[in-house]
C-alpha positions in Angstrom: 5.0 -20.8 -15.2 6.8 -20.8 -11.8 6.8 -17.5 -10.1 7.5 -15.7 -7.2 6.2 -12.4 -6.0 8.0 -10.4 -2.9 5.5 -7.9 -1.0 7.2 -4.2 -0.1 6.1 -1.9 2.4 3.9 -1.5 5.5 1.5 -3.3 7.8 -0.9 -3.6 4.4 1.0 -6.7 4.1 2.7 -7.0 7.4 -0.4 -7.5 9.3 0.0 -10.7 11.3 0.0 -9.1 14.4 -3.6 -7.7 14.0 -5.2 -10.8 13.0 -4.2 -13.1 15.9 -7.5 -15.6 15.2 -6.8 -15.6 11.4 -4.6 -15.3 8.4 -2.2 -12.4 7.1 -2.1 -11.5 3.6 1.0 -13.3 3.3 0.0 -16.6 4.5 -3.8 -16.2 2.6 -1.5 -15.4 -0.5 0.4 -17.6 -0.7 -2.4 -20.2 -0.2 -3.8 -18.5 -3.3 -1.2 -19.1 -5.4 -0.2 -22.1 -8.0 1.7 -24.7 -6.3 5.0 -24.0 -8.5 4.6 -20.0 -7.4 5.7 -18.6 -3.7 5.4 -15.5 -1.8 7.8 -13.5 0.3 6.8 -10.6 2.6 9.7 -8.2 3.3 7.2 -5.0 4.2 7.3 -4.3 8.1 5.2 -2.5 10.1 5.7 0.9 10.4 7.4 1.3 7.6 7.7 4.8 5.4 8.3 5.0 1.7 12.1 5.5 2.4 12.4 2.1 4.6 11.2 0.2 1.1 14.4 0.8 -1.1 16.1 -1.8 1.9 13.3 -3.8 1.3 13.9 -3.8 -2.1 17.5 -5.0 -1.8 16.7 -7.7 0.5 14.5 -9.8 -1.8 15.2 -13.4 -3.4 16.9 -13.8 -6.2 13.8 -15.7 -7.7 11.8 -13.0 -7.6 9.6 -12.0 -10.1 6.9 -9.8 -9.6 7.1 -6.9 -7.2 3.5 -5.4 -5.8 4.1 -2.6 -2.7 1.8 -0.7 -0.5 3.3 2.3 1.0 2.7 5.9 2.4 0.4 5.8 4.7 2.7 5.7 7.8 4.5 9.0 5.6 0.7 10.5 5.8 0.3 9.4 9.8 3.9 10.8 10.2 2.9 13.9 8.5 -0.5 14.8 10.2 0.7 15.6 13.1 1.8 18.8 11.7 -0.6 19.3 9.3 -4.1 18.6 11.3 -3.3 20.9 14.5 -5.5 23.5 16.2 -3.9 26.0 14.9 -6.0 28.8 13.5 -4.0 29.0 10.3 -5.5 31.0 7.5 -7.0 28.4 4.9 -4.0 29.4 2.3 -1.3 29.0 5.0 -3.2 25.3 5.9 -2.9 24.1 2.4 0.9 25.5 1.6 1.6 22.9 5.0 -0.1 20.2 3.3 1.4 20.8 -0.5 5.1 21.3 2.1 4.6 17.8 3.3 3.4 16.1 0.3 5.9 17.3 -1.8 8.4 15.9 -0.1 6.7 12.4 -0.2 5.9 12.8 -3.8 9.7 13.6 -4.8 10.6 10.2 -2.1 7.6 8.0 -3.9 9.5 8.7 -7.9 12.9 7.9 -6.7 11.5 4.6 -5.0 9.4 4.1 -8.2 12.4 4.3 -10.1 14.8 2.6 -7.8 12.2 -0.5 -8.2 12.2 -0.5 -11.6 15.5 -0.6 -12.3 15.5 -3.9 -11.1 13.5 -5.0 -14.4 10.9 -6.9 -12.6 7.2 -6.3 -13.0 5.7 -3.6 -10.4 2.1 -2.8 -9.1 1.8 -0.4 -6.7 -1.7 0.4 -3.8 -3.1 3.3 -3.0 -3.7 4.2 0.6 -7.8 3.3 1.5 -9.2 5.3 3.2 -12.7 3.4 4.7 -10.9 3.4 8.2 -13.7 3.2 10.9 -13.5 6.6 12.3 -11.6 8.5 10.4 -12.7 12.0 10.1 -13.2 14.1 7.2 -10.1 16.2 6.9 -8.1 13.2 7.2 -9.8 11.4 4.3 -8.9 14.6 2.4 -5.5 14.7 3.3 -4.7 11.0 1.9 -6.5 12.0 -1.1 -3.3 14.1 -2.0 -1.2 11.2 -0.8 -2.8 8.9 -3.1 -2.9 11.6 -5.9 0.9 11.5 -6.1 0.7 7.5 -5.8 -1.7 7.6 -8.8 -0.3 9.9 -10.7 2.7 8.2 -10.5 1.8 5.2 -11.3 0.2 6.5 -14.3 3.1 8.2 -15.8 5.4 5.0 -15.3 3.2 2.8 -16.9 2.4 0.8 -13.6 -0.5 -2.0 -12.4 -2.3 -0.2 -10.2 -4.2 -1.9 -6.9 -7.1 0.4 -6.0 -7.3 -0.3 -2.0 -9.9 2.3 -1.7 -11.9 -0.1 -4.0 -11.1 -3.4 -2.1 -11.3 -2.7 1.7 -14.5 -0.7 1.5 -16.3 -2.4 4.1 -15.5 -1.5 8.4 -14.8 -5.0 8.3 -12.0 -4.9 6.2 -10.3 -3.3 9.2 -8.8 -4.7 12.5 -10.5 -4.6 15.7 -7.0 -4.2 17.3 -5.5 -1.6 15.3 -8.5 0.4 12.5 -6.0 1.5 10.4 -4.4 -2.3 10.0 -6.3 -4.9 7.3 -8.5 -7.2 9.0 -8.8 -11.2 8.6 -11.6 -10.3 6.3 -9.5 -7.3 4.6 -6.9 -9.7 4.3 -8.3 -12.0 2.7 -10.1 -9.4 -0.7 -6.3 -8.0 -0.6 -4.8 -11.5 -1.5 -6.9 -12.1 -3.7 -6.6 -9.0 -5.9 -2.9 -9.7 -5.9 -3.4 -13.5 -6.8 -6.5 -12.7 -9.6 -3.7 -9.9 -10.7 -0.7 -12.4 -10.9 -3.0 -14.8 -12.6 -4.9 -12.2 -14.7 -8.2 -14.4 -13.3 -11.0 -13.1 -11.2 -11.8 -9.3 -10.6 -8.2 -8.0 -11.5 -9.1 -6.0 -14.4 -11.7 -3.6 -11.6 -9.1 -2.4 -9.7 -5.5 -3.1 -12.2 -5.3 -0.1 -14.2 
């Protein structure tokens, strides 16, 4: 059956620029794919989860699956306040943190709902969180971010793409930028989608 998926969100998918000798998860995706099925990226770099409801409205009319990867540049955006030198009491820390998050979380379920409305299947990613160097309390502090994304999910009913599953690997990670997918993270990412879209393959170990 001909299909056509559109990918939402950040550099997850919009990662051409950080694999200059290989392929993007757009263009390894769409390689992936049946011949009658396509692929369109509208996700850009940089994006937060409030950039995606544009996204949204700017995809083909032959769309018909949507899969998005969002929040971690609303987690980057965010830890500037939150991981500081500040001496803050432990209880003062953590009311910053449930602040910032619960203003993502309330953004996330209006764009979950926005998305929906438009009658199309959905799968949402969680942030992963096997960057090379990342420290401890940042792990910790996407954990909450992808808490909301899979709780979410959860309560909507939604496909779920478990990135902290996938890119597990340094590897997985761009020499240019560590926090953006690699040729090799690239390519386990399309292929999740594609084994998803196809129900072939690994889809059922990280589609919930």
């Amino acid at each position: 059956m001909p299909g056509h998926v559109a990918l939402l969100g950040d550099s997850i998918f919009d990662n051409a620029a950080y694999v200059p000798e290989g392929k993007s998860v757009i263009e390894l995706l769409k390689g992936k794919l049946p011949a009658d099925c396509d692929a369109t990226l509208r996700a850009v770099d940089g994006a937060r989860a409030s950039d995606v409801f544009h996204q949204s409205n700017a995809i083909p009319k032959t769309t018909t699956h949507l899969v998005m990867s969002i929040g971690g540049n609303d987690a980057l955006w965010a830890s500037g306040e939150l991981f500081t030198d500040d001496p803050a009491p432990l209880a003062e820390s953590l009311r910053r943190v449930a602040t910032a998050v619960d203003t993502f979380a309330q953004e996330y379920r209006e764009l979950i709902l926005h998305l929906l409305m438009k009658e199309l299947p959905l799968a949402v990613c969680t942030i992963y969180d096997s960057i090379p160097g990342m420290g401890v309390a940042e792990r910790a502090g996407l954990g909450v971010y992808n808490d909301v994304i899979t709780r979410t999910a959860f309560r909507n009913n939604l496909p779920l793409i478990d990135l902290r599953l996938i890119c597990d690997d340094p590897g997985d990670y761009s020499a240019i930028s560590p926090i953006e997918p690699s040729a090799q993270g690239s390519e386990k990412i399309a292929q999740v989608i594609a084994d998803a879209l196809m129900q072939t393959g690994n889809s059922r170990r990280v589609f919930i």
